[in-house]
KOLGU-537479 format. One record per residue: residue number from 0; residue in three letters; x, y, z of N, C-alpha, C in turn. Coordinates in steps of 0.05 Angstrom, whole numbers. Example, Ala and Ser with C-alpha at 12.3 -4.5 7.8 and 13.67 -1.06 7.14 Angstrom:
BEGIN
   i  aa     nX     nY     nZ    caX    caY    caZ     cX     cY     cZ
   0 ALA    264   -114    156    246    -90    156    264    -66    156
   1 SER    257    -45    142    273    -21    143    258      1    157
END
This chain:
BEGIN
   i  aa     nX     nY     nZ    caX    caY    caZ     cX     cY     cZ
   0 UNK      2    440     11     22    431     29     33    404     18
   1 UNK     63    402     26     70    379      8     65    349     24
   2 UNK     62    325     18     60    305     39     40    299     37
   3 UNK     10    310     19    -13    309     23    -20    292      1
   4 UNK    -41    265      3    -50    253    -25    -80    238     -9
   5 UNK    -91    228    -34   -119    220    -29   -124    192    -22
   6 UNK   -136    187     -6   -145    150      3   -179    159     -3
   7 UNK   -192    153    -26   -217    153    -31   -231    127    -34
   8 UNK   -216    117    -41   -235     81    -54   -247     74    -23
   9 UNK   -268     53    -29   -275     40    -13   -250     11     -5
  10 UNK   -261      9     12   -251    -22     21   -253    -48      8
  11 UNK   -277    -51    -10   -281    -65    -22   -281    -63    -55
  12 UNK   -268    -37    -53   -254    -28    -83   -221    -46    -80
  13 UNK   -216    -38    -59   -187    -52    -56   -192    -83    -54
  14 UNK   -207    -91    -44   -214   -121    -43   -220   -129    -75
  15 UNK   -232   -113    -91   -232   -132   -117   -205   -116   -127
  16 UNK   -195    -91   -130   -163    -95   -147   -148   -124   -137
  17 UNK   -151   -132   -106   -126   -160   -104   -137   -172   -103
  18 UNK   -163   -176   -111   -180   -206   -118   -187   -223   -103
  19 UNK   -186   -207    -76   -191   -230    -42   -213   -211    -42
  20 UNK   -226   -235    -23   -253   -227     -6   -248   -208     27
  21 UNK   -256   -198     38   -261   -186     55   -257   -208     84
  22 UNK   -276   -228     82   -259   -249    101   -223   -254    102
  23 UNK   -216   -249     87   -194   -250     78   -174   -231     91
  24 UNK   -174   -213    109   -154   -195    118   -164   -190    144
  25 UNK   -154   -178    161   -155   -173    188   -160   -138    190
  26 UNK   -179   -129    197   -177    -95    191   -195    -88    217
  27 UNK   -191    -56    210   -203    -38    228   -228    -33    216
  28 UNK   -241    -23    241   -271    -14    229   -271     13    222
  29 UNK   -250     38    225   -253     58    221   -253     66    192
  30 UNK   -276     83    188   -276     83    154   -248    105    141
  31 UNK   -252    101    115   -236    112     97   -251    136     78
  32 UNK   -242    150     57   -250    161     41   -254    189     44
  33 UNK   -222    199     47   -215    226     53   -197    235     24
  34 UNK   -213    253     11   -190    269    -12   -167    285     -4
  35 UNK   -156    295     20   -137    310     23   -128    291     45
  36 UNK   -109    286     54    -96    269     67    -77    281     83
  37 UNK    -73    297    103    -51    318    108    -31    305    123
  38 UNK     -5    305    127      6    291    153     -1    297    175
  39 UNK     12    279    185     -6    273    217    -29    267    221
  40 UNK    -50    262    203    -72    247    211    -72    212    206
  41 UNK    -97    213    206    -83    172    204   -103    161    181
  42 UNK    -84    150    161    -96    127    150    -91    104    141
  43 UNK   -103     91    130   -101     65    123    -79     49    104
  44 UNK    -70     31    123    -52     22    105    -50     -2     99
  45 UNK    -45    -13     72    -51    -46     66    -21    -68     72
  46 UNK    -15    -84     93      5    -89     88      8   -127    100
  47 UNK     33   -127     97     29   -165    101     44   -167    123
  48 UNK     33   -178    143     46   -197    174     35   -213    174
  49 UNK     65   -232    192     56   -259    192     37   -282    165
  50 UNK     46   -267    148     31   -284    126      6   -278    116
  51 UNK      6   -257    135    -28   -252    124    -25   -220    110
  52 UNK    -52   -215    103    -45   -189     93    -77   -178    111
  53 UNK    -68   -149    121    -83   -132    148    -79   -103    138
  54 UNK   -105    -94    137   -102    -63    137   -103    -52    167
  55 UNK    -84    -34    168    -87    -21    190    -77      9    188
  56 UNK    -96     19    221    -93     50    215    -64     61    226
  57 UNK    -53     73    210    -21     89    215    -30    114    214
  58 UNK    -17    126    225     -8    155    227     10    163    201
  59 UNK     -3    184    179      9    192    159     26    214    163
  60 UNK     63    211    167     79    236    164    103    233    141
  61 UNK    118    247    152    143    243    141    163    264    146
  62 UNK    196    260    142    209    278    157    230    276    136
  63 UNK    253    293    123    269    285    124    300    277    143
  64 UNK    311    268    125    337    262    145    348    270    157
  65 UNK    349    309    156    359    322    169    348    334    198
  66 UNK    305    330    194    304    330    218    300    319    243
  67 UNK    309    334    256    314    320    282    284    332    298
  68 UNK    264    326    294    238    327    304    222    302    302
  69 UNK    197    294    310    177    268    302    181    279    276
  70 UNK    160    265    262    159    271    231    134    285    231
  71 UNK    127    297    207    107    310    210     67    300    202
END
């Protein structure tokens, strides 16, 4: 199915690729480390507010432009 990709690393695999410590971000406790990723389920996403940078859990879809439905 198309839309589908892998979030496997740990958390603290991502913490040493950007070279911050784990004190360092604001996150969820829910774990990670799913190889099939389908839409509509939820994962993790690394992103910056307010200056800081926070992983948080999103809902994985997508739609195109033409439809007129949620995304998938």
């Amino acid at each position: 199915m198309c839309g589908r990709f892998a979030q496997y690393s740990s958390r603290d695999d991502y913490f040493d690729a950007l070279g911050i410590g784990p004190e360092e971000l604001t996150r969820d406790a829910e774990p990670i480390g799913r190889y099939n990723v389908a839409p509509g389920t939820k994962v993790l996403l690394l992103s910056e507010r307010d200056g800081e940078l926070k992983f948080d859990p999103v809902y994985w879809g997508y739609g195109p432009e033409w439809w007129d439905k949620p995304p998938l």
